[in-house]
C-alpha positions in Angstrom: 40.5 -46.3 -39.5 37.3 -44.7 -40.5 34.7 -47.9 -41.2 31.2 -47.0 -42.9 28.4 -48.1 -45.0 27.1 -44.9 -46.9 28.1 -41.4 -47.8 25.1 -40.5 -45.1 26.7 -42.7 -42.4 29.9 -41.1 -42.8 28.1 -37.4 -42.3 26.2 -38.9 -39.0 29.8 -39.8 -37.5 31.2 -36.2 -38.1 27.9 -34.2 -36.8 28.4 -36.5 -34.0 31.7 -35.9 -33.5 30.9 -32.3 -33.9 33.5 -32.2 -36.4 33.2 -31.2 -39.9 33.6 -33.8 -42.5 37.1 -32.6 -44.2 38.7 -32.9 -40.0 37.1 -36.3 -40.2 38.8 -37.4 -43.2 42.0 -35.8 -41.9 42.1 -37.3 -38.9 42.0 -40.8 -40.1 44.8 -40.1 -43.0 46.8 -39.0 -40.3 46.2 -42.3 -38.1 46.7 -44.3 -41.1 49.9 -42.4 -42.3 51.0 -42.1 -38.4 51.2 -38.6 -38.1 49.5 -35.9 -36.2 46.9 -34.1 -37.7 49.1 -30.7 -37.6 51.7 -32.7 -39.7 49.5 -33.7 -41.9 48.0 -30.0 -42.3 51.3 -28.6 -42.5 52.4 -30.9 -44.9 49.4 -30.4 -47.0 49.5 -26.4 -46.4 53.8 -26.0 -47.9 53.1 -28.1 -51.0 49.8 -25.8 -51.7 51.9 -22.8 -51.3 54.4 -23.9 -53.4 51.9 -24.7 -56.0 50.7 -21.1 -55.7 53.4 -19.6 -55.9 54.6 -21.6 -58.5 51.2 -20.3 -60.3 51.4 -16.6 -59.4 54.9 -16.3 -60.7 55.2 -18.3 -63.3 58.3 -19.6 -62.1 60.1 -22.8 -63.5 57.7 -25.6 -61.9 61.2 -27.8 -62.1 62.9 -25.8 -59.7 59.7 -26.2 -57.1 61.1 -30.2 -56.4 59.5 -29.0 -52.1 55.9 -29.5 -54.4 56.7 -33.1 -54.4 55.8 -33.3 -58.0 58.0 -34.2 -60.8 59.1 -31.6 -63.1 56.4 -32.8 -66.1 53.3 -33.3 -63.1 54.1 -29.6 -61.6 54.0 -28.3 -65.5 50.8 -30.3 -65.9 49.3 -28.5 -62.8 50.7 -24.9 -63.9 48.5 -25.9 -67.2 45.7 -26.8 -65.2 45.5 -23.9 -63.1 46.2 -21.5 -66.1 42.8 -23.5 -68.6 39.3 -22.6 -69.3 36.9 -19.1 -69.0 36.5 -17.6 -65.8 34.7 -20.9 -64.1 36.9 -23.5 -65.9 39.7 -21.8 -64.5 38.2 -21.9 -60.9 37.8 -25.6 -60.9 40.6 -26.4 -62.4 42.5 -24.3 -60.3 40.6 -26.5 -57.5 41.7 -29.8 -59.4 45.4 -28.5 -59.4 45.5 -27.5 -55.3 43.6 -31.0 -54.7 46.6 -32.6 -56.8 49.5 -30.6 -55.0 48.9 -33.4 -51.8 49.9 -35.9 -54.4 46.6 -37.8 -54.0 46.1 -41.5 -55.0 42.3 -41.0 -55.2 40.8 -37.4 -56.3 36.9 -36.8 -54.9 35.2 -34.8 -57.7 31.6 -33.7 -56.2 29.4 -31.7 -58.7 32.0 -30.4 -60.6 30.4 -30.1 -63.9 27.2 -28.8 -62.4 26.0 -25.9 -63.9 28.4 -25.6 -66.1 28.0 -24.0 -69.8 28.5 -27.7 -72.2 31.9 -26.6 -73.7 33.3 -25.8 -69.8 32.0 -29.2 -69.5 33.6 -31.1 -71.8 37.3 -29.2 -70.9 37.1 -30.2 -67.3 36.4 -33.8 -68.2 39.1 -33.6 -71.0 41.5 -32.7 -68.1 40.0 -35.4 -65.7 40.9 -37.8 -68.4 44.2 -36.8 -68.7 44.5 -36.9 -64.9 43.5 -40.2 -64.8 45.9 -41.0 -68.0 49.0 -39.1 -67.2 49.0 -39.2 -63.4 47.0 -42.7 -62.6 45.1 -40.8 -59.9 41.6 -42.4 -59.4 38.7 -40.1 -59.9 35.7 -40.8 -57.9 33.1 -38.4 -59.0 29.4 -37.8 -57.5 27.2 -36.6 -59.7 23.6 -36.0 -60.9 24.7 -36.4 -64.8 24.5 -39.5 -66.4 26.1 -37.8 -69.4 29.0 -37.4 -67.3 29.3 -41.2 -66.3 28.8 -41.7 -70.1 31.6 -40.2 -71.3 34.2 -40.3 -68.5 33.6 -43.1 -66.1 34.5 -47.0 -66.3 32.3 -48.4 -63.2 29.6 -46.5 -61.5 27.5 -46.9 -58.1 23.9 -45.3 -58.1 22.7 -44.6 -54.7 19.2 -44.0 -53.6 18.5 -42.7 -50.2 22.0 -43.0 -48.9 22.3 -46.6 -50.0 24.1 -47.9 -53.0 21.0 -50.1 -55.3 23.2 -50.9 -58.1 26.8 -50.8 -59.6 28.7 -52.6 -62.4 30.8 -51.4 -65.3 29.4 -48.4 -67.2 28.5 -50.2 -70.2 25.9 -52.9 -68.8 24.3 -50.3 -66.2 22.7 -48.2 -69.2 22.2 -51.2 -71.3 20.5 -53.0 -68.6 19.5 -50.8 -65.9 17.9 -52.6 -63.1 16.1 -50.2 -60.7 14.1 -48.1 -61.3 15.7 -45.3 -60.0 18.7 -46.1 -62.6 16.2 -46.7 -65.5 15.1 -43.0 -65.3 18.5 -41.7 -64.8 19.3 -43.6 -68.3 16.4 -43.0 -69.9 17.5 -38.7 -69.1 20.0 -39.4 -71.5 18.6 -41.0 -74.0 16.4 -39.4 -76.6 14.4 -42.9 -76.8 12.2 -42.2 -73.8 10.8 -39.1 -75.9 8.5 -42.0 -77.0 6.4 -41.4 -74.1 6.1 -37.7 -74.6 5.1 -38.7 -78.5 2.1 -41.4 -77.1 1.0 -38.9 -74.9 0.9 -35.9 -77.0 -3.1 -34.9 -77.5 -2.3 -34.6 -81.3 -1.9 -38.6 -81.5 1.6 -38.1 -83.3 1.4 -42.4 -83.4 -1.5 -44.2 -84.3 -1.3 -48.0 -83.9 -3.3 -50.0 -86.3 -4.9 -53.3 -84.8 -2.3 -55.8 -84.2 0.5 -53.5 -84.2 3.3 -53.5 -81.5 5.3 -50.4 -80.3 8.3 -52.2 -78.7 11.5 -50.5 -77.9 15.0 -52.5 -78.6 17.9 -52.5 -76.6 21.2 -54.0 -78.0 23.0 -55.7 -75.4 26.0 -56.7 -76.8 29.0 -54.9 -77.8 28.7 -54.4 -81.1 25.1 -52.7 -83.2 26.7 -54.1 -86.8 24.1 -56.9 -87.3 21.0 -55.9 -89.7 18.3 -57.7 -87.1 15.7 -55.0 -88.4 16.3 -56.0 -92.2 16.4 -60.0 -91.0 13.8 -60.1 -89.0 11.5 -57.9 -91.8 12.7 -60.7 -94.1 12.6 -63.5 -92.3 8.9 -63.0 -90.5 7.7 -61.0 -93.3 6.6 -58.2 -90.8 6.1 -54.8 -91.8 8.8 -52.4 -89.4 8.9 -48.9 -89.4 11.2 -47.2 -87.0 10.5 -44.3 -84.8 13.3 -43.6 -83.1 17.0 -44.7 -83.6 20.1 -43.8 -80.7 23.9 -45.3 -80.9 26.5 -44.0 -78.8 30.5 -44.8 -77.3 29.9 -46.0 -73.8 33.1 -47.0 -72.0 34.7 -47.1 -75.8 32.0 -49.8 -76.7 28.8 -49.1 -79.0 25.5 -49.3 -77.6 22.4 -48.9 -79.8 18.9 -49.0 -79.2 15.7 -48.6 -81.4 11.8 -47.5 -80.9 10.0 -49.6 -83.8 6.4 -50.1 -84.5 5.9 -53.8 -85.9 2.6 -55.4 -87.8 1.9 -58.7 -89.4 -0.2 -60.9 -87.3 0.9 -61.7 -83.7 2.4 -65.0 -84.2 5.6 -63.7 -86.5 5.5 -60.9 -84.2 6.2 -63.4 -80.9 8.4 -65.2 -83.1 10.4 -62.1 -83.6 10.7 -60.9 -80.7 12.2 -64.2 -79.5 14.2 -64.4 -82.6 16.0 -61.1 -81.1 16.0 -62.2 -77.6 18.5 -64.8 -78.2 20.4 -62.7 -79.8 21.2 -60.2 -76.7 18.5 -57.6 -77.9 16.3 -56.8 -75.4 12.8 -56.5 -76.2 10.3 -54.3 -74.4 6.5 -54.0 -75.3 5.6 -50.3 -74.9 1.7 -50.1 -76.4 -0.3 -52.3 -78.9 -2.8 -52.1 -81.3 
């Protein structure tokens, strides 16, 4: 049984092997399943014809019970095959011939990239509805945080061949904590424009003296509390908001604001811990 630490390590053991990486796979499916690899090909080959003929002919998906599908998954994979423009159809043909082996976990690599955004959004409707009708497991690889946004539950971020961080969707972008994960998150979110706005020659932002730029984070599950009216209130601080962002993550809300505050540097502290215990994270990004 195939034992490794990284994607990379796994690629080392098949160039060393001087195999490619799909005979590698293979061959330990068919250890673990105690079959020969021809089997196993063979196998895999009949129910991939089936599917295509079932495709190309439009035939009854029912009557193809060799596909080892039920009648309703065979008519989802007919669906499949048959959706999207020219390059939606290609990979979700692709999706429907990776189904035909009856998979309990389906690799997607890349396979919105490049992709037009409504050909996007179709082949991660029909991932969904994989993952939904079929209970596959969908382990995709991918360069898009949108992607991970809107389709996945857990992710791994992997630097250099090594995973640096994982956790469920939702607490990764709220609280990324490398570095190489903050700027994937921050690609996402129209909050790190507040750089581009500091750094613009035309001075876009002018702090007064004893102003703060900070940038809030909303850490819990829910962005329904008024802290910006409270703490304007309660501190008597003057707030003006640059930049606002909520979105669904994993089905839960997650907001985040880019504010400028002024009104002495004592209410400002007092604030900013006033919103700290109260799962906002607070980050100083320039001062007056």
């Amino acid at each position: 049984m195939l034992t490794y630490q990284s994607v990379s390590e796994l690629c080392q053991l098949a160039e060393q092997e001087g195999r490619t990486l799909s005979q590698v796979i293979l061959s330990d499916q068919a250890e673990q399943l105690e079959q020969s690899e021809q089997a196993l090909y063979d196998q895999m080959a009949a129910r991939l014809q089936v599917m295509r003929e079932s495709v190309q002919t439009g035939m009854d998906p029912q009557l193809r019970s060799a596909s080892g599908l039920s009648g309703g998954d065979a008519a989802k994979m007919l669906r499949y095959a048959a959706g999207g423009g020219m390059t939606g159809a290609f990979v979700n043909e692709a999706i429907a011939r990776a189904l035909a082996s009856d998979p309990e976990v389906l690799l997607s690599d890349e396979a919105t990239s490049a992709l037009d955004p409504e050909t996007t959004q179709s082949i991660l409707r029909l991932l969904k509805e994989v993952n939904r009708a079929l209970g596959v497991t969908i382990l995709i690889i991918t360069h898009e945080m949108q992607v991970i946004k809107e389709i996945c539950s857990q992710v791994y971020v992997m630097e250099g061949g090594r995973i640096v961080e994982q956790g469920d969707v939702f607490q990764v972008f709220a609280v990324p904590r490398q570095a190489v994960t903050r700027r994937f998150v921050d690609s996402t979110s129209h909050l790190s424009r507040i750089q581009e706005l500091l750094d613009d020659p035309a001075r876009p932002i002018k702090l007064n003296p004893g102003d703060y730029l900070f940038r809030l984070n909303y850490l819990e599950r829910s962005t329904s509390e008024a802290l910006i009216s409270n703490i304007s209130r309660r501190f008597e601080l003057d707030v003006n908001i640059l930049l606002g962002s909520i979105e669904l993550i994993d089905g839960n809300p997650l907001g985040g604001l880019v504010v400028v505050a002024g009104g002495g540097h004592d209410k400002i502290a007092a604030a900013a811990e006033y919103l700290s215990k109260r799962n906002v994270q607070v980050e100083v990004i320039s001062h007056g």
